[in-house]
N, C-alpha and C positions, 0 to 999 in steps of 0.2 A: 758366346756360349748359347747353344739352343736347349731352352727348357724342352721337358719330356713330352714326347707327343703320345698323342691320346690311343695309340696303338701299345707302344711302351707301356702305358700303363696299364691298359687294361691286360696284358701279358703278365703284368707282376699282378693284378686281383687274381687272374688265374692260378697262377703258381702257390702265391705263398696264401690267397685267400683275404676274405673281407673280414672285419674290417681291418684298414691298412696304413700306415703311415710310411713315406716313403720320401727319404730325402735327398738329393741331389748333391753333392759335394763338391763340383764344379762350378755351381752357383755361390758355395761359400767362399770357395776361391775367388771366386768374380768379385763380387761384392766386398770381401778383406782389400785386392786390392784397389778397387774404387777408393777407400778410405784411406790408405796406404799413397795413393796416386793424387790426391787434394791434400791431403795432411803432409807432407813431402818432405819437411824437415827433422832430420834426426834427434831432434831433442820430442819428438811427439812418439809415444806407445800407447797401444791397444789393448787389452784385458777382456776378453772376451766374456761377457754376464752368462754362465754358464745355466744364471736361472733357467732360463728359455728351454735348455736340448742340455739333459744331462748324457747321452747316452755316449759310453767309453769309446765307440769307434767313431764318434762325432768329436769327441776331443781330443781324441789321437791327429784326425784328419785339420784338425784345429790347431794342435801344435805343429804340423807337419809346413802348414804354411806360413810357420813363426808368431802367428800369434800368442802372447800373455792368455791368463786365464783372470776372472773375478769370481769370486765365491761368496755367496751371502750363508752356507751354514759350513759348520768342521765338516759336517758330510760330503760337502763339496769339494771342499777344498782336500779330504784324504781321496775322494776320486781324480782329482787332478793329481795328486801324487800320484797314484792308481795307472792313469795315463800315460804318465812317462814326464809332467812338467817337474823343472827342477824349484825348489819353494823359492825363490828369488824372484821368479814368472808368476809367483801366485800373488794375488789379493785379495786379501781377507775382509769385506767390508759385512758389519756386524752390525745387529739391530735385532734390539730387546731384548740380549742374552744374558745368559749368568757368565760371572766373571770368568770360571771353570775353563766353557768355554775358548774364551781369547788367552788365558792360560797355556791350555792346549794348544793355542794356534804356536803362540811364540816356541812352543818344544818344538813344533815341527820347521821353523825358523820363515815362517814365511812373513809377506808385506799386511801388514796391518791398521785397517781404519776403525773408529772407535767413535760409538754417536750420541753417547751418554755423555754429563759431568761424573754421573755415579762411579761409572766403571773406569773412564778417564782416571781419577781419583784412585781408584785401586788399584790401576795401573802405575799411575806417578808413583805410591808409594813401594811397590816391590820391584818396577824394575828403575824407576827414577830415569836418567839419560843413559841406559846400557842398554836397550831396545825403539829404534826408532818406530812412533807411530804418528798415522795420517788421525785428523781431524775431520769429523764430517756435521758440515755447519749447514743450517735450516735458513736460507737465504729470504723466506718473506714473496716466495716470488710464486705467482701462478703458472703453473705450465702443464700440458699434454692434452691430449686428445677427451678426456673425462677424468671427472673426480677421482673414478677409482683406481688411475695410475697420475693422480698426479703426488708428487711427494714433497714439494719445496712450497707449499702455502702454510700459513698462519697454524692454522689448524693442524696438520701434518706432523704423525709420531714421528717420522723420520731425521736426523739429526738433530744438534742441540743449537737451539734458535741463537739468530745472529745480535738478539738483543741481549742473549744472556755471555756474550763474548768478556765482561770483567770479569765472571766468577774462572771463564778458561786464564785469564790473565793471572789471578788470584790465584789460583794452582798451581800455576807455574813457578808465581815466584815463594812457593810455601816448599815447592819439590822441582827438583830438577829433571826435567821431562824433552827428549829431543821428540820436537816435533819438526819432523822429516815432509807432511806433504798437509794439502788442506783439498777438502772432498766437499764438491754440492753435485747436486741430483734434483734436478728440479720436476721431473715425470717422465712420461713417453709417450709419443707420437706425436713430438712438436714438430709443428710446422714454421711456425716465427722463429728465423734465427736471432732474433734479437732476445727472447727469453734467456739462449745461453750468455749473450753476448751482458743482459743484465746484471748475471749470473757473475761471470766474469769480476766485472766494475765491483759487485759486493766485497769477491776474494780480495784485488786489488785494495782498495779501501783498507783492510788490515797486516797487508803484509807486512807491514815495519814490525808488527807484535811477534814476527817468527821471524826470526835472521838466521836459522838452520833449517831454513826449506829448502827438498828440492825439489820439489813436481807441485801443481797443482792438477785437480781431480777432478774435471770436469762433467764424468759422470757419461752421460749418451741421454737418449730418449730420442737418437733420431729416427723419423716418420720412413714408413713405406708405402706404396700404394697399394690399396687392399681392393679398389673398382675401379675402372674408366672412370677418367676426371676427378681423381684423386692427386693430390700434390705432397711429393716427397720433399723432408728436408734438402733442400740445396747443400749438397756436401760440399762444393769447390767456390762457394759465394763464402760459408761459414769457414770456413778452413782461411778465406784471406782475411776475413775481418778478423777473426779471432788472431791470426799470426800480424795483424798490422797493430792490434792492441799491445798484445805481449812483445813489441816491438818499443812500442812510442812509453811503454811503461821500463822506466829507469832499475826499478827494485825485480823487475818479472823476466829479462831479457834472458838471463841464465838459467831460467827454469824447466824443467820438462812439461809437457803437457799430458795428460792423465787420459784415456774416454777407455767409455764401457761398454763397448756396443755388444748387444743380445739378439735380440728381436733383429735389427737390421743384417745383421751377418747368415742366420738360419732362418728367419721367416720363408722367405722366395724359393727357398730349396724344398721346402715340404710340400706333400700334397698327402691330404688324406680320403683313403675308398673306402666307400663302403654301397653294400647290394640294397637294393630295392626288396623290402620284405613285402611289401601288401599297398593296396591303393583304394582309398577310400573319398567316399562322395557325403560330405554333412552339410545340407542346405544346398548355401551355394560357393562352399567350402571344397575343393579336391586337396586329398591331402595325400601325400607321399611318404610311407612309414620306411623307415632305414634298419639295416642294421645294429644301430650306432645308437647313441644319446649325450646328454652331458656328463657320462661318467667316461667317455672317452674325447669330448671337443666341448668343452665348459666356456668357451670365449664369447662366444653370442650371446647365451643366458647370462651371465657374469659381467661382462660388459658392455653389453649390446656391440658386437663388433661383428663386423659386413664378412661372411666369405665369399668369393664366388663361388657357383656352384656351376657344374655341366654334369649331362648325361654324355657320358663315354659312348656307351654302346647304339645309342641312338641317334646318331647327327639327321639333323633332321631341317627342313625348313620349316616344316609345322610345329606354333607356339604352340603351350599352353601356361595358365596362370595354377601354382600348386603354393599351397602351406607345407614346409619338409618339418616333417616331426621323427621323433626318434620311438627306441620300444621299451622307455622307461616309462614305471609308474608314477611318472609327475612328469610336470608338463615340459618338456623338453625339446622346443620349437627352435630349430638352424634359420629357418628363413619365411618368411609370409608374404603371400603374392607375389611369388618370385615366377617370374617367365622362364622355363627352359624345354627345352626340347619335348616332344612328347614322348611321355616316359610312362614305360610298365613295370611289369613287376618283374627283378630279375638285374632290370639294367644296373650298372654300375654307375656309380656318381659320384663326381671329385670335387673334393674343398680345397681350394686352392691358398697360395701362404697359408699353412699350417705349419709350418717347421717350429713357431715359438709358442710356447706355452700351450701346446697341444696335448702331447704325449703327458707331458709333465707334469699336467694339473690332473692328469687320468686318475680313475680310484675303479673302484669295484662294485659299486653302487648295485642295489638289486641283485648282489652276487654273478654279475657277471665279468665273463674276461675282459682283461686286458685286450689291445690289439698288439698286434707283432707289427717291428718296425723294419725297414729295410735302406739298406746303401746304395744310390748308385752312385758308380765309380771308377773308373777305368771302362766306361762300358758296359758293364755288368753290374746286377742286382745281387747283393748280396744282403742275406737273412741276419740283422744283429739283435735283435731282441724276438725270442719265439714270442707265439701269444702263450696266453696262461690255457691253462688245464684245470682241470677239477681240484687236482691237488694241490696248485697253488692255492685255492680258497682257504686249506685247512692248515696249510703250513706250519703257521703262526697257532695256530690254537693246540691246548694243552689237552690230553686226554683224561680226565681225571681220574678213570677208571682203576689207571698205569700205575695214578701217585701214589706212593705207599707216604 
């Protein structure tokens, strides 16, 4: 699959305009089956973390090539409906919600994980064993690329810790509760296969406590390359170790295996543009003002995580060193002393893997729009989210003039 070249895109900043998100859907094809072509056995399904790219023609394009869906809110999971997936492909994995909620989910009949005791609890009692659900247990384990995506350490809201495993024992035998699968999530952008593979050994360790499992839930967080000399998870190293475990393990042979991949499936396929507003010289500072800021690409401030950047319009063989800042009023810095082409004002500039948690994390910050996102696919660009307008701003807000 050849990603888009820098004519291609700068034809789509013309057309649809800056700033731009713009994702490739041949890549998520590529990349589904990468994991599809290592994971090989039929007992192993996908769910695709819709956190990453909510956007309807991304999960259309997502079921199209058989992939499951994962949902972290109802919102999700009714746009999966939305979509065309039938709730049997849906999973519902939930954190810190009211019970209402997972409630809800069970009317729409979809797969559900659950990472309280609290809610666990009020669950066992109304639906007791007439609705199966998954478990999502706090494994103790360090993993991912930074603190802020890691989810399976000590400290971590997420799941209920694997030392508190009697009080799940204790529920069980107080209510009769099928539990159907068992869920960890250790972070994202691991590189040590052996995090999941710890992972793993934890689940194993209690499965005699659930003799009505059938999958366990391995979660995802695996890594992408985001720069030259970056190292992605090894898909087809972890795929045998992981299938020689659940092999050599006597209680696990019959089970499906669970993963969640997000980020890895949509990152590669995005690229976000945005124009050249103004260039400015402080000290011995050149700095490069965008279009853009963190209310439309919050990943670099929020995580400190790397994009690559080029100037489209400029291929050039002459460097220069720039700070890219954006045109919000707070400090909203993509990259510092970053080398690229020499660049005026005007040119277009692209951030590369953006397809996850780009759009997604977007807000309206300083009252400004949204960007419009775009499809390619079959060939052609196709417009699936405009940007905003003026009158998106006021939408939402009530006139009170009206209210009698």
């Amino acid at each position: 699959m050849q990603s888009l070249t820098d004519q291609q895109l700068l034809q789509a900043a013309q057309q649809f305009g800056t700033p731009l998100y713009i994702y490739n859907a041949h890549k998520i094809t590529e990349q589904y089956q990468k994991l599809k072509s290592a994971f090989y056995k039929p007992n192993t399904r996908f769910f695709y973390a819709c956190k990453a790219l909510t956007n309807i023609h991304v999960l259309q394009h997502i079921k199209s090539i058989g992939c499951n869906i994962d949902c972290s809110s109802i919102n999700e999971v009714k746009l999966a409906l939305y979509a065309g997936f039938e709730p049997k492909h849906i999973l519902y994995t939930s954190n810190g919600i009211h019970f209402t909620e997972i409630q809800e989910a069970v009317g729409l009949g979809v797969n559900i994980t659950i990472d309280s005791i609290s809610n666990l609890k009020k669950f066992a009692i109304q639906y007791q064993n007439t609705y199966p659900v998954s478990i999502r247990i706090r494994p103790d384990i360090m993993g991912g690329g930074n603190i802020n995506i890691s989810t399976g350490h000590e400290n971590s809201k997420f799941g209920i810790p694997i030392t508190r495993l009697n009080d799940i024992l204790t529920l069980m035998q107080e209510h009769p509760l099928h539990v159907s699968g068992l869920h960890i999530h250790t972070g994202s952008d691991i590189e040590d296969i052996s995090v999941f593979i710890d992972g793993i050994e934890v689940l194993f360790e209690i499965l005699p406590h659930f003799p009505q499992l059938k999958f366990l839930d391995l979660g995802s967080g695996f890594k992408v390359k985001y720069k030259e000399g970056d190292k992605a998870t090894n898909i087809e190293l972890l795929a045998k170790e992981i299938y020689e475990d659940f092999d050599q393990h006597p209680s696990a042979k019959h089970l499906e295996i669970w993963f969640e991949p997000g980020k890895f499936l949509v990152s590669e396929s995005g690229y976000f543009l945005t124009k050249v507003n103004v260039m400015k010289e402080n000290n011995e500072s050149k700095f490069i003002g965008v279009d853009t800021g963190f209310n439309h690409l919050i990943r670099p401030m929020f995580y400190g995580s790397y994009h690559h950047i080029k100037n489209l319009s400029n291929p050039s063989t002459a460097k220069d060193t720039y700070t890219i800042v954006g045109n919000l009023c707070e400090t909203d810095t993509f990259a510092t002393d970053r080398t690229l082409d020499v660049t005026n004002e005007e040119d277009i500039l692209c951030f590369y893997n953006a397809g996850a948690y780009g759009f997604e994390m977007s807000s309206n910050f300083n009252s400004r729009f949204k960007p419009a996102e775009v499809l390619f696919k079959d060939n052609e660009f196709s417009l699936i989210r405009r940007r905003d307008v003026f009158e998106d701003l006021l939408h939402h807000q009530i006139n009170l003039s009206t209210v009698k």
